[in-house]
C-alpha positions in Angstrom: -202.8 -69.9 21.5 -206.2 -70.6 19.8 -207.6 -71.6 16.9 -208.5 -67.6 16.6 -204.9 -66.5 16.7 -202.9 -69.8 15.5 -202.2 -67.6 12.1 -200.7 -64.8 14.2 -198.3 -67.3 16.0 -194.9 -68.8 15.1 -191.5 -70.3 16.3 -188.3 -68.7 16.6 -184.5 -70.1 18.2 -182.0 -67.8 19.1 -181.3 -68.6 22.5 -180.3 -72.2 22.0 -177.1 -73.5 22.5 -175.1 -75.4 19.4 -175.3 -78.9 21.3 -178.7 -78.5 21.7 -179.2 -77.7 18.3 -177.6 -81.2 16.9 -179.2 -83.0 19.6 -182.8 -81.3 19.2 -182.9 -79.9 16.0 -184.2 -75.9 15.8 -187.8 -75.3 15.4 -188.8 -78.7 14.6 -188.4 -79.4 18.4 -190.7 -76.9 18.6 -193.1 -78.1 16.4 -192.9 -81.9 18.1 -193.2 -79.9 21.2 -196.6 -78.4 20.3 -197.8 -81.1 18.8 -197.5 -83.1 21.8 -198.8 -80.5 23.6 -202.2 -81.1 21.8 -201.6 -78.5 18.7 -202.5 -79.9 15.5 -199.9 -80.8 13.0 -201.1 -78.7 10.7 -201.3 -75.8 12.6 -197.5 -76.4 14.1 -196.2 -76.8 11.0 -198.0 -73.2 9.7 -196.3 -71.2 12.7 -193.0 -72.8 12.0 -193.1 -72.2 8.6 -195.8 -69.8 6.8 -196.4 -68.0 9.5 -192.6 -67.4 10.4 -192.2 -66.6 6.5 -195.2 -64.1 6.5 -193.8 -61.9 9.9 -190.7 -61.9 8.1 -192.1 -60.5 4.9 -190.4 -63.5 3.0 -192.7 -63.3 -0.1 -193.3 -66.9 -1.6 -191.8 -68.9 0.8 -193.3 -70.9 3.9 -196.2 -72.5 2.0 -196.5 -76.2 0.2 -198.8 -74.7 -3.0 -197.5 -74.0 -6.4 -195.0 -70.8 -6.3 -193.7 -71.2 -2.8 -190.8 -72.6 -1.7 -191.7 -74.7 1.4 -189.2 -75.1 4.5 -189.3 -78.2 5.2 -187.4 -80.4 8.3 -187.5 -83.9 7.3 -186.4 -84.7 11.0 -189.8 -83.8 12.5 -191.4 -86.7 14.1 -194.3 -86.2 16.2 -193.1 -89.2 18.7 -189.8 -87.8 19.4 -188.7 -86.4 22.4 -187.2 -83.1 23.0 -186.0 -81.7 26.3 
């Protein structure tokens, strides 16, 4: 991923199991996995959420400006771990 192609990028979970899920969380494990990888926060949040909501053709949603609905994790914390 680049700064090029970040828009084209996003986050999905289907393969994970349900106690990784309550221990993890869903995408915002991978969002605190790409920031720590060195991805800006901005940018990981956008492919979890605008991005995702754009591929999906989920019109207004995905974005924090007025007429969106944002998704928003409140458990995303850049200094947890995830496995």
């Amino acid at each position: 991923m680049t700064e090029r192609n970040a828009r084209r990028c996003l986050f999905v979970t289907d393969d994970k199991h349900l106690d990784e899920l309550m221990l993890e969380g869903s995408i915002a494990c991978h969002v605190r996995r790409a920031i720590q990888a060195g991805i800006p926060a901005p940018t990981a949040i956008a492919m979890a959420s605008l991005n995702a909501a754009e591929c999906f053709r989920l019109a207004n949603r995905g974005a924090i400006a007025p007429g969106y609905i944002a998704f928003s994790d409140c458990r995303i914390n850049c200094r947890s771990d995830c496995r």
